[in-house]
SEDREN-469076 format. One record per residue (C-alpha): x, y, z; residue in three letters. Coordinates in pm, whole numbers, padded with zeros to 5 digits, always signed. Example, Ala and Ser with C-alpha at 12.3 -4.5 7.8 and 13.67 -1.06 7.14 Angstrom:
residues 2
+01230-00450+00780ALA+01367-00106+00714SER
end
This chain:
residues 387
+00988+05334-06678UNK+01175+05419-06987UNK+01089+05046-07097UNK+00699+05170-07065UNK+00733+05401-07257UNK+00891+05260-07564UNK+00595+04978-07550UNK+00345+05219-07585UNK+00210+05285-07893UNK+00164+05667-07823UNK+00130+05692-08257UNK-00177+05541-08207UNK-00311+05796-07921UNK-00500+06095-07998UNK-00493+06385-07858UNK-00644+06732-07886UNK-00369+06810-08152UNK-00310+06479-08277UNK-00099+06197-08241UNK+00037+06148-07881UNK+00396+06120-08015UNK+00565+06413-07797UNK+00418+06277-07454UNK+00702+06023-07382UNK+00967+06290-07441UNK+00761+06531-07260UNK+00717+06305-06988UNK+01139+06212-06944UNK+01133+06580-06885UNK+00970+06631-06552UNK+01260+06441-06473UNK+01491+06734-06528UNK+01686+06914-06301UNK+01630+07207-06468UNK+01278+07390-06337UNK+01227+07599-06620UNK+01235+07276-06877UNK+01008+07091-06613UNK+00778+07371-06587UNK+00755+07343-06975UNK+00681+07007-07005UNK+00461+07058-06691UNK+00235+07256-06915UNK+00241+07092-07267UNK+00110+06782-07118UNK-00116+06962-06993UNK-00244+07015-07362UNK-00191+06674-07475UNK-00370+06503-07174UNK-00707+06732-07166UNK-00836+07023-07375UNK-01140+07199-07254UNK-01159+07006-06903UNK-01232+06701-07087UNK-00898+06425-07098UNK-00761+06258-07416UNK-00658+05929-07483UNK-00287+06001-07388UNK-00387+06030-07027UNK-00434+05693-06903UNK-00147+05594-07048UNK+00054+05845-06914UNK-00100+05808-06495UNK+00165+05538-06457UNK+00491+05702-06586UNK+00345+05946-06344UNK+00255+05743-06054UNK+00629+05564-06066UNK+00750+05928-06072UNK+00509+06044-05778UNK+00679+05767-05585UNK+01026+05847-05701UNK+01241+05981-05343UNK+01530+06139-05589UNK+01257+06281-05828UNK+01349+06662-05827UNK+01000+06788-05766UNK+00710+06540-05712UNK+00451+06704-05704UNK+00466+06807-06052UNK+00312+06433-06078UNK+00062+06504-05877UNK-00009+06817-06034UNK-00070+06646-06382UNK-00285+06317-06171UNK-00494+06633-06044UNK-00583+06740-06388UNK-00643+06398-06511UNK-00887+06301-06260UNK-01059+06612-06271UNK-01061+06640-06591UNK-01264+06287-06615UNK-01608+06257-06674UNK-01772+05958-06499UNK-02151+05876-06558UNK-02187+05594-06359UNK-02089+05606-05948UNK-01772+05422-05880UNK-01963+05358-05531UNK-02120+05008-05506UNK-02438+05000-05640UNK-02721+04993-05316UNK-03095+04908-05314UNK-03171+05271-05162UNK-03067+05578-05409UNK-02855+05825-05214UNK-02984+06190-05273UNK-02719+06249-05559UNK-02848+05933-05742UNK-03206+06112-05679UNK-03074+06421-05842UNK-02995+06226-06137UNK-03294+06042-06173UNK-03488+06381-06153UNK-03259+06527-06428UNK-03338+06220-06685UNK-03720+06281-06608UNK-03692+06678-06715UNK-03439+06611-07031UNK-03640+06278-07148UNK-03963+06524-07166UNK-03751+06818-07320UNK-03880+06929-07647UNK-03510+06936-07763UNK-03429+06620-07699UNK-03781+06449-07875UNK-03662+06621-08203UNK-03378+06388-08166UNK-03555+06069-08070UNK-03563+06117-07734UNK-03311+06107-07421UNK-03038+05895-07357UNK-02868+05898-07002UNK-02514+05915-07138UNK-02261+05642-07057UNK-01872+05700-06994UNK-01664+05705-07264UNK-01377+05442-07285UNK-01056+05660-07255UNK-01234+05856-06922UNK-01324+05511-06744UNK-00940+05409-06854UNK-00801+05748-06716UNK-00991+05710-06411UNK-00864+05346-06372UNK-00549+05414-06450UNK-00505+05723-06134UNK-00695+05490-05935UNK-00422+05213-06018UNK-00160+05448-05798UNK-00370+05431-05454UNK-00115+05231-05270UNK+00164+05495-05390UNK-00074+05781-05276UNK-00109+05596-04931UNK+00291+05541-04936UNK+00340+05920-04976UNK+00067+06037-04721UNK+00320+05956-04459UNK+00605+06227-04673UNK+00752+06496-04450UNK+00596+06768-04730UNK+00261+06876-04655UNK+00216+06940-04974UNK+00273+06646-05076UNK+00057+06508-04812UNK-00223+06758-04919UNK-00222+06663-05258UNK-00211+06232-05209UNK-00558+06311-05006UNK-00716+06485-05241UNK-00621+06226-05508UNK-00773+05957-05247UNK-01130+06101-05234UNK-01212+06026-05594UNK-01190+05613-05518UNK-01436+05537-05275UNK-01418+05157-05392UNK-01081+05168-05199UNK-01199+05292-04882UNK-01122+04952-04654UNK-00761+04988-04791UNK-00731+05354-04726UNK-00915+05414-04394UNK-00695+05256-04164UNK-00414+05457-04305UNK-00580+05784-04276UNK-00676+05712-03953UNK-00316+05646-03840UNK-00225+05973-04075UNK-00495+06149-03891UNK-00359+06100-03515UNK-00036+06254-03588UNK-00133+06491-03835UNK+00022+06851-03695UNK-00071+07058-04042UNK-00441+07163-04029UNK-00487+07222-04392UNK-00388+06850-04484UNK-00601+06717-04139UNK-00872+06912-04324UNK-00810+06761-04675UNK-00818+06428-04488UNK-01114+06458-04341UNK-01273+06595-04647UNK-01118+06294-04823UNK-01345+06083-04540UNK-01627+06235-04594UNK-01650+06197-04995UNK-01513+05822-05007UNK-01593+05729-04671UNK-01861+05479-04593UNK-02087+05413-04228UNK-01756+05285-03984UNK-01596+05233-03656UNK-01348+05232-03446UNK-01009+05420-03574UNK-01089+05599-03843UNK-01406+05754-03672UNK-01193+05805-03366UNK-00887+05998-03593UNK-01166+06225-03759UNK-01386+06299-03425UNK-01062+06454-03243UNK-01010+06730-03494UNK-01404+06847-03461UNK-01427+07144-03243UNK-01093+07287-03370UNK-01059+07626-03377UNK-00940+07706-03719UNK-01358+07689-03907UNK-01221+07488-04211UNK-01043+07234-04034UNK-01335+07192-03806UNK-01596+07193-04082UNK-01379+06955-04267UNK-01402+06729-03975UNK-01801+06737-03984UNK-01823+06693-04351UNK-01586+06366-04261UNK-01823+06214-03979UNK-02160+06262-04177UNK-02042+05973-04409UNK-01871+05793-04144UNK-02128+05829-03875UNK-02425+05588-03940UNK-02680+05803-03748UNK-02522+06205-03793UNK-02637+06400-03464UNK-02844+06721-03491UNK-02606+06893-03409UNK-02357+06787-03717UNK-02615+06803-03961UNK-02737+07193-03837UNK-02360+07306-03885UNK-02379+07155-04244UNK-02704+07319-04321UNK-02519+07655-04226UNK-02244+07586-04431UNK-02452+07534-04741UNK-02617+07850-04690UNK-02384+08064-04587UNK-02367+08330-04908UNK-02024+08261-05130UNK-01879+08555-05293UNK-01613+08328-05458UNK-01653+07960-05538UNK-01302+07909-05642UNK-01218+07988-05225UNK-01214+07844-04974UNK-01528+07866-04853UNK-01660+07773-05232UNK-01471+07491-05189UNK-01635+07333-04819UNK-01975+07430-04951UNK-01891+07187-05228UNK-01777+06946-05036UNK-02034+06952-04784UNK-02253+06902-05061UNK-02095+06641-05191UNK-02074+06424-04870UNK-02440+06478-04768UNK-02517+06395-05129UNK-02363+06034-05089UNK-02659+05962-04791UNK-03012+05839-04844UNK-03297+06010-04770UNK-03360+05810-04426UNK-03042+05820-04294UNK-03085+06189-04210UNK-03440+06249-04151UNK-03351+06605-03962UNK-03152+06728-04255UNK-03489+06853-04449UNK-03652+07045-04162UNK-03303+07195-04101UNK-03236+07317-04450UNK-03620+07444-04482UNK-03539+07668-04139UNK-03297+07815-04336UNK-03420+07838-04651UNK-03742+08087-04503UNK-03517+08327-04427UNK-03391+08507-04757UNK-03070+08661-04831UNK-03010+08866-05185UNK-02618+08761-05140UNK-02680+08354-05114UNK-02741+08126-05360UNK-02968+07824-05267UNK-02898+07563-05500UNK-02714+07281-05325UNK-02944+07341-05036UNK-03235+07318-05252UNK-03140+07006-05481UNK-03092+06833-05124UNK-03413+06928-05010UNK-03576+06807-05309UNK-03432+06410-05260UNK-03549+06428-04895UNK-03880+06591-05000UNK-04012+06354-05275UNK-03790+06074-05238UNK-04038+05890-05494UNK-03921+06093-05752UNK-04148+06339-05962UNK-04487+06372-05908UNK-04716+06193-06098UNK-04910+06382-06379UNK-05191+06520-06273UNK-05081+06602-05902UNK-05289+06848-05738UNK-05148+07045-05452UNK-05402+06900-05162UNK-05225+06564-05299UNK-04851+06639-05110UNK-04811+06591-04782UNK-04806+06861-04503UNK-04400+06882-04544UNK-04436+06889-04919UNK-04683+07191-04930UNK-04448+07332-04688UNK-04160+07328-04901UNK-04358+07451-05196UNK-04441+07771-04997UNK-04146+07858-04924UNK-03993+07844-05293UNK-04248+08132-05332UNK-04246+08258-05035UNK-03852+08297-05096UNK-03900+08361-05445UNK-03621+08088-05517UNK-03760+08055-05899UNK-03563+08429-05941UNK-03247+08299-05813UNK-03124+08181-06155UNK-03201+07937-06455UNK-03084+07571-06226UNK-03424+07716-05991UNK-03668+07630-06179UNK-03524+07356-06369UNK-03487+07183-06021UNK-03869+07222-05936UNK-03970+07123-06265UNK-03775+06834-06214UNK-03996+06713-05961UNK-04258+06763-06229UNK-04412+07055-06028UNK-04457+07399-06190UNK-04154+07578-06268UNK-04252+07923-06294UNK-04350+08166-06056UNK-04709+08256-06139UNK-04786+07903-06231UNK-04688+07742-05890UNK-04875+08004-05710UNK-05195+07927-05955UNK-05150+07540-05901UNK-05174+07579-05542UNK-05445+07789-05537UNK-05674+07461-05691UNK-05554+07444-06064UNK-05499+07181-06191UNK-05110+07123-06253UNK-05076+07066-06697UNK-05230+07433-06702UNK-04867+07538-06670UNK
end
């Protein structure tokens, strides 16, 4: 790789401080058997790759000096590459779904759409001219590219000894759902003789965010670790089969529900983390592909508890609610349907509008009322621009 990089023009790469010049040298050092000079170099290119969570041009073309060292058997310590993959890829900002486009929004791409109705009618954003949906900006799409490039080396080290290294190739593997027919059969082999529950779980979470409707193995390798008796690794294993299953039992879908609204003290644990996740996989389906999942997250959602937060419920509910999108202007309240006055009672009812300011932006996104007194006026008869 030395070859690489001398035939990259690093000059001409800008980073957060400047000129990408130290990143080769920086780079030949995670190569050192010395842990203390690898740990440095571990965390300078950390600065020169992202600064603020957001990555630099130096990252993309760094991903493949780190992929060939990810792959390396005699590296001294691999997963310092994954380490720095990790903070590329999450570090990316991707506008567009890398899933293949379909003629049915899934309930993220409904969250979206609802998002660009409330900022294109923001007063802040007609002062400007009005709202743009923002597109990805070249160096993210070529950082994302470029991780995504090392797939068949992440695959190729899923089957290491280390479960750590194991761990870390399937969290890599969840951002590319485009490679999913490459990558399930290997998981599902991976799966069957997995004997370390945190990386079964990683797997399965890995399923369930770049997973798509399937059969056979990989639903198979999945299915056997449901039921187990450690909660993440069997909650992984649910969040895996909702993608994978084309029509998710009742069952499935009522241990999600709990899962989103269970209360979270700390989102950086693990239980943060699984709520994310779960929301994240049942985000990926359409609207009619669960048609239980609504009723099951209103049950819930009448029942209040001071310590939970119901946002990732509620943004759900809202896609299966009014898959159409907002409301018209000019919507009264006898205009929903039985399900969608139902819903809107319980946001009072709940008082979900006090929960914090992503509440009522999410009901005003489905161009209802966003503010307490004003929903409860509108469905008392007035008419809905009075708020």
């Amino acid at each position: 790789m030395n070859d690489y990089l001398r035939a990259v023009d690093w000059e001409s790469l800008q980073g957060p401080y400047g000129p990408a010049s130290d990143v080769p040298r920086l780079l030949q050092m995670l190569r050192s058997h010395d842990p203390a000079a690898r740990g440095e170099a571990e965390e300078q290119l950390e600065d020169h790759l992202q600064h603020q969570g957001l990555v630099h041009e130096p990252a993309a073309a760094a991903a493949p000096y780190l992929i060939d060292l990810l792959a390396d058997q005699e590296a001294p310590d691999r997963l310092v590459a994954y380490r720095l993959l990790r903070t590329i890829l999450d570090c990316v900002e991707l506008y567009e779904s890398p899933r293949s486009a379909s003629d049915i929004p899934s309930l993220s791409e409904l969250a979206s759409q609802r998002s660009d109705f409330w900022l294109s009618r923001s007063q802040e954003w007609r002062r400007h001219g009005g709202y743009r949906r923002p597109v990805t900006a070249p160096w993210h799409a070529a950082a994302y590219e470029a991780v995504r490039a090392g797939v068949p080396t992440y695959l190729q080290v899923l089957q290491n000894p280390d479960p750590d290294l194991r761990l870390g190739m399937a969290y890599l593997l969840a951002a590319f759902p485009q490679e999913w027919a490459t990558m399930s059969p290997v998981l599902a082999q991976r799966l069957s003789v997995e004997t370390d529950p945190a990386v079964a779980a990683q797997m399965c979470i890995a399923a369930g965010r770049a997973g798509q409707p399937s059969a056979g193995a990989i639903v198979d390798a999945v299915r056997q670790w449901r039921g187990n008796s450690d909660w993440l690794v069997h909650r992984a294993a649910l969040v895996g089969l909702v993608r994978l299953l084309p029509a998710p039992d009742t069952a499935l879908l009522a241990e999600l529900a709990d899962c989103l609204m269970e209360p979270v003290h700390d989102w950086g644990s693990q239980a943060g983390a699984m709520a994310n996740a779960t929301a994240s996989a049942l985000g990926g389906l359409t609207a009619n592909s669960v048609p239980q999942l609504a009723g099951l997250l209103l049950e819930r959602m009448r029942v209040p508890d001071p310590h939970r937060h119901d946002f990732l419920a509620l943004r759900l509910l809202l896609g299966l609610t009014f898959p159409d999108g907002p409301l018209p202007d000019g919507t009264a309240f006898d205009d929903l349907s039985p399900f969608q006055k139902e819903v809107v009672r319980v946001v009072i009812h709940v008082r979900l509008l006090r929960q914090g300011p992503m509440m009522p932006r999410a009901i005003g996104e489905c161009n209802l009322p966003y503010t307490e007194e004003a929903l409860v006026t509108w469905c008392a008869g007035q008419p809905h621009g009075a708020s």
